[in-house]
C-alpha positions as CSV (number, residue, x, y, z in Angstrom):
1,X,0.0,0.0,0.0
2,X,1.2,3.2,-0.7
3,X,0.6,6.2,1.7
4,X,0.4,9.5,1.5
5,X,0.2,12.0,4.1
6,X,-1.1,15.5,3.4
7,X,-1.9,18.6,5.4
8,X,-4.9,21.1,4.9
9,X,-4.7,24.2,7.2
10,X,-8.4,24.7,8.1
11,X,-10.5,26.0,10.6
12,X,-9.9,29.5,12.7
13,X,-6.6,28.3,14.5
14,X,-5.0,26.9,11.5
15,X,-5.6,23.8,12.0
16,X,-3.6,20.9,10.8
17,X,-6.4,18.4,9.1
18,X,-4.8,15.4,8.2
19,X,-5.6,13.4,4.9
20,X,-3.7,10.3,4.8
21,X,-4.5,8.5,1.3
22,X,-3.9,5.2,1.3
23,X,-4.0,4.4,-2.4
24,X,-7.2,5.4,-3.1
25,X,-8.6,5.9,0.1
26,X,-8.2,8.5,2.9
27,X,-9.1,8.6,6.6
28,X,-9.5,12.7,7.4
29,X,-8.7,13.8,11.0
30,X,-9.4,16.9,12.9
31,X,-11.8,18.6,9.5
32,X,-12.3,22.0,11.0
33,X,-13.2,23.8,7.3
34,X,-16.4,25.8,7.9
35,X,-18.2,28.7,5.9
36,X,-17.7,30.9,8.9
37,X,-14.1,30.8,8.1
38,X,-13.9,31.0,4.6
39,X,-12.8,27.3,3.5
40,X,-15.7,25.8,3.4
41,X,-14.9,23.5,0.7
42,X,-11.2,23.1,1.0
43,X,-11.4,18.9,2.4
44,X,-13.9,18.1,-0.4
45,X,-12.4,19.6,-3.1
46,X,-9.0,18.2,-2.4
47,X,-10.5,14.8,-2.0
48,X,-12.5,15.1,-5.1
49,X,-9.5,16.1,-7.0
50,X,-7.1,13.3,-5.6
51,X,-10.2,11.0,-6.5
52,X,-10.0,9.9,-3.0
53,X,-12.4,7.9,-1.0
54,X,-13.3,8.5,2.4
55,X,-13.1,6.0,4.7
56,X,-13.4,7.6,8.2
57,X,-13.7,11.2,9.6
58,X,-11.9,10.9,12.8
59,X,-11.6,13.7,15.5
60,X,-8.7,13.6,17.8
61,X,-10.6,15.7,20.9
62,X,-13.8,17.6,20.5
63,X,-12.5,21.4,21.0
64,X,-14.6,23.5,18.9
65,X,-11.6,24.8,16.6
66,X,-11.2,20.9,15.3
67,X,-14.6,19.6,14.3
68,X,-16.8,22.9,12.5
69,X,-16.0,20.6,9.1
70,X,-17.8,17.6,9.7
71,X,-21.1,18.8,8.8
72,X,-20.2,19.7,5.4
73,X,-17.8,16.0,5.0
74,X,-21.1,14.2,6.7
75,X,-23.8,15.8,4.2
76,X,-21.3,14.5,1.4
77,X,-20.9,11.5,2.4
78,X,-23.4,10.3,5.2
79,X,-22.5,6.6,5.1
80,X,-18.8,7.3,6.1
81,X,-18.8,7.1,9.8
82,X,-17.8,10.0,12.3
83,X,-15.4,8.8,14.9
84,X,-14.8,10.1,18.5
85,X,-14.0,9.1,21.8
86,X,-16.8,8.6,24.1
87,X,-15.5,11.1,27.0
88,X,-15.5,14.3,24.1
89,X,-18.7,13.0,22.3
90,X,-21.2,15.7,24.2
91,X,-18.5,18.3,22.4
92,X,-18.7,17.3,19.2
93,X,-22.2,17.2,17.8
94,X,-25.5,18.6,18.2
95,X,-25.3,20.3,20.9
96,X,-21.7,21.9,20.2
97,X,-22.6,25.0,20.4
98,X,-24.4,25.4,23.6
99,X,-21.7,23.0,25.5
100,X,-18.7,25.0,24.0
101,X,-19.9,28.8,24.1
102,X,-18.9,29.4,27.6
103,X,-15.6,28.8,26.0
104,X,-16.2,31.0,23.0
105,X,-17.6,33.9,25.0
106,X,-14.3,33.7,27.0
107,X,-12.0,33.8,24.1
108,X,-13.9,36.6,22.2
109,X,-15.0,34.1,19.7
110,X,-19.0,34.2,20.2
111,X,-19.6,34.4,16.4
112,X,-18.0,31.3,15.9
113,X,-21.1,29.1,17.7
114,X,-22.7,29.4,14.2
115,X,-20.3,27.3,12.5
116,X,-20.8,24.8,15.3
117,X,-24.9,24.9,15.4
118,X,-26.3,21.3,14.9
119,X,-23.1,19.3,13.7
120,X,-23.6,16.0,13.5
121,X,-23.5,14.0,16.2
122,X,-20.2,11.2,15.8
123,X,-21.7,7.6,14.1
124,X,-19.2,5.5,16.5
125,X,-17.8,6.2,19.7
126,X,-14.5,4.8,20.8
127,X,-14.9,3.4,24.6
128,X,-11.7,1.4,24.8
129,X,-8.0,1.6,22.6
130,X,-8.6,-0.4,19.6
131,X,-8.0,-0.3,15.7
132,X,-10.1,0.9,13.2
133,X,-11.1,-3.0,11.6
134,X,-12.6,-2.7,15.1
135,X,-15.3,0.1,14.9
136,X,-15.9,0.2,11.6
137,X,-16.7,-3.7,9.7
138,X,-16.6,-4.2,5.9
139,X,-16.6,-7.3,3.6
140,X,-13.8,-5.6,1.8
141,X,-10.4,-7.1,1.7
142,X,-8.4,-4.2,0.9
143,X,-9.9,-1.7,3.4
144,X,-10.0,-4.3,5.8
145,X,-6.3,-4.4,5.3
146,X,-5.9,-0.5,5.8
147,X,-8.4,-0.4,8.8
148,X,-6.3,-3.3,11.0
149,X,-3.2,-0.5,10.7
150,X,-4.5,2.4,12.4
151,X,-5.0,2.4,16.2
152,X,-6.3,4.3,19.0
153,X,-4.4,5.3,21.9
154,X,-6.3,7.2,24.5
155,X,-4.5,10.7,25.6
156,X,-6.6,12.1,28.4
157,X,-5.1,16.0,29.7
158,X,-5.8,18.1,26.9
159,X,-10.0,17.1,27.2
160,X,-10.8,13.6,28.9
161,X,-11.3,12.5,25.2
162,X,-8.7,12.7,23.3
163,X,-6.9,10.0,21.3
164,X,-4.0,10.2,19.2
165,X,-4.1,7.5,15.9
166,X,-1.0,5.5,15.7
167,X,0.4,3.3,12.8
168,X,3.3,1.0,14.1
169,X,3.9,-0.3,10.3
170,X,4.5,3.5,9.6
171,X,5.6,4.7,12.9
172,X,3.5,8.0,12.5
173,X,1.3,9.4,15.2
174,X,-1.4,12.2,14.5
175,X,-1.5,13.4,18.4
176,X,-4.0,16.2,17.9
177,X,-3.7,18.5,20.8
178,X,-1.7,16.2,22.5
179,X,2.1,16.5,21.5
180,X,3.6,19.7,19.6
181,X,7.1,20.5,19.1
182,X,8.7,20.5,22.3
183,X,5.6,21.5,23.8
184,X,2.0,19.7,24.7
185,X,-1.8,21.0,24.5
186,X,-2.8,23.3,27.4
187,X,-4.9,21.8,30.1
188,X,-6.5,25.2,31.8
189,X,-9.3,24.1,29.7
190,X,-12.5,22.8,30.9
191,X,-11.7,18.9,30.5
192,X,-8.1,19.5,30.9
193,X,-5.8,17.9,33.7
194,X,-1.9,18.2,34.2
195,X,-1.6,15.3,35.9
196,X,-3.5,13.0,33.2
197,X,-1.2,15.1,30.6
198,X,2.5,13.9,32.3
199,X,1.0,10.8,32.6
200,X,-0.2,10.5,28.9
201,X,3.3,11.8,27.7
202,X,5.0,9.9,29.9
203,X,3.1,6.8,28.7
204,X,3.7,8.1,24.9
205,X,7.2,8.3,25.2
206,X,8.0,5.3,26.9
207,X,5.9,3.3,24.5
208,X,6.3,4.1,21.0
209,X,9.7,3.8,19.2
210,X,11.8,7.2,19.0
211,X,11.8,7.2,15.6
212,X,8.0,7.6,15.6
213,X,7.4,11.0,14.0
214,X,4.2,13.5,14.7
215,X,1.8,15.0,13.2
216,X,0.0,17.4,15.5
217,X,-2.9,19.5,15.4
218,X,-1.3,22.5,14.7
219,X,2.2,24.1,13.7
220,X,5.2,22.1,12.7
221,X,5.3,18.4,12.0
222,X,6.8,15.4,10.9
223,X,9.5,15.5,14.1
224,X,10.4,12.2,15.7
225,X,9.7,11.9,19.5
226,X,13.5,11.5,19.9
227,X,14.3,14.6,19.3
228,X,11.3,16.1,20.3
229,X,12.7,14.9,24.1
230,X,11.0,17.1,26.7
C-alpha cells in the first residue's frame, strides 16, 4: 500500500487536518473547514480532486476549533462514519454549540457558535483503545487491510477524550492537541488535567519507538519523538 500524508490548514486556529491516502482511500482527521471561516470546501475539493475515498472522519478531541468541518464532509458523504471518543462526544455534535460557548464567549469568539450549530452527532464512539477494523466492519479485503493498521491510543489531559491514531507499520502518530514540538496542549481548559497530561506523555514516550514521528494539530510536523525529548 502506498501512503500518502497531506496537510490542509483549516478552521480558525490553522488547524492541521490530516488526509492520509492510502491508495485510493483517505481517513480525514481533525476537518475543522467551515463557511464561517472562509474554507468551506477546501477537504472536499481536495478529496475530489485526488479522487479519493473517504473511509473515516476521525476527531482527535472535540475542542470546537477541530470539528466545525464535519457537517459539510457528513452531508457528502453520510454513510462514512464520524469517529470520537466517548468522554468528548457531548463536544462534538448537536449540541456543540451550547456546550462549548462558555468557552467561546471567553476567548472573544462568540460568532463562531454558528459554525458549530447542529453538527452531527459522531456515528461511532471509541470506549476502549482499539483499531479501526474494530469500529468500523466491511466485507472488503483491501480496506480491511488498511483499517487493521491504524489504532487508537487514549490521551486524556488536553480534554478527557482525546486520542492520538497510531500506525506501528509506519511509525507515524497524529497526536491532535496532544504532543507539539517540544511542547503539549494546554490543560486550563475545561476537561483539561496536568496530571493526566504527564501521565499521557510519559506513557507516549515510553511506548512508542523514537523514531515515531508526529503529526500534531497544529504548527510544525513530521519530528520524531527522539528529538522532540521534553
Amino acid at each position: 500500500m502506498n501512503i500518502n500524508i497531506h496537510r490542509l490548514i483549516t478552521g480558525p486556529f490553522q488547524i492541521n487536518t490530516w488526509v492520509i491516502q492510502i491508495d485510493s482511500y483517505a481517513l480525514v482527521i481533525d476537518p475543522a473547514a467551515s463557511e464561517f471561516t472562509g474554507d468551506k470546501t477546501k477537504i472536499s475539493s481536495f478529496l475530489a480532486q485526488k479522487n479519493l475515498t473517504p473511509l473515516a472522519f476521525i476527531l482527535t478531541h472535540g475542542h470546537f476549533d477541530h470539528i466545525a468541518g464535519t457537517r459539510v464532509l457528513k452531508a457528502l458523504w453520510p454513510s462514512v462514519p464520524l469517529i470520537c471518543h466517548k468522554n468528548d462526544f457531548p463536544m462534538c455534535g448537536k449540541n456543540a454549540a451550547q456546550i462549548q460557548g462558555e468557552t467561546l464567549c471567553d476567548i472573544g469568539m462568540e460568532a463562531f457558535a454558528t459554525a458549530l450549530s447542529e453538527l452531527p452527532d459522531a456515528d461511532i464512539i471509541i470506549e476502549k483503545e482499539c483499531t479501526l477494523s474494530d469500529l468500523i466492519k466491511t466485507q472488503n479485503s483491501k480496506t480491511e487491510e488498511i483499517l487493521s493498521d491504524w489504532k487508537f491510543i487514549h490521551t486524556p489531559g488536553h480534554t478527557q477524550g482525546s486520542v492520538c491514531i497510531y500506525n506501528q507499520k509506519e511509525k507515524v502518530l497524529f497526536s491532535g492537541d496532544t504532543v507539539f514540538y517540544h511542547s503539549y496542549g494546554r490543560t486550563d481548559l475545561e476537561g483539561g488535567d496536568q496530571n493526566q497530561m504527564i501521565k499521557t506523555l510519559t506513557r507516549l514516550y515510553k511506548e512508542l519507538p523514537e523514531d515515531c514521528r508526529i503529526f500534531p494539530g497544529h504548527d510544525f510536523y513530521g519530528f520524531t519523538l527522539k528529538e522532540n525529548s521534553l
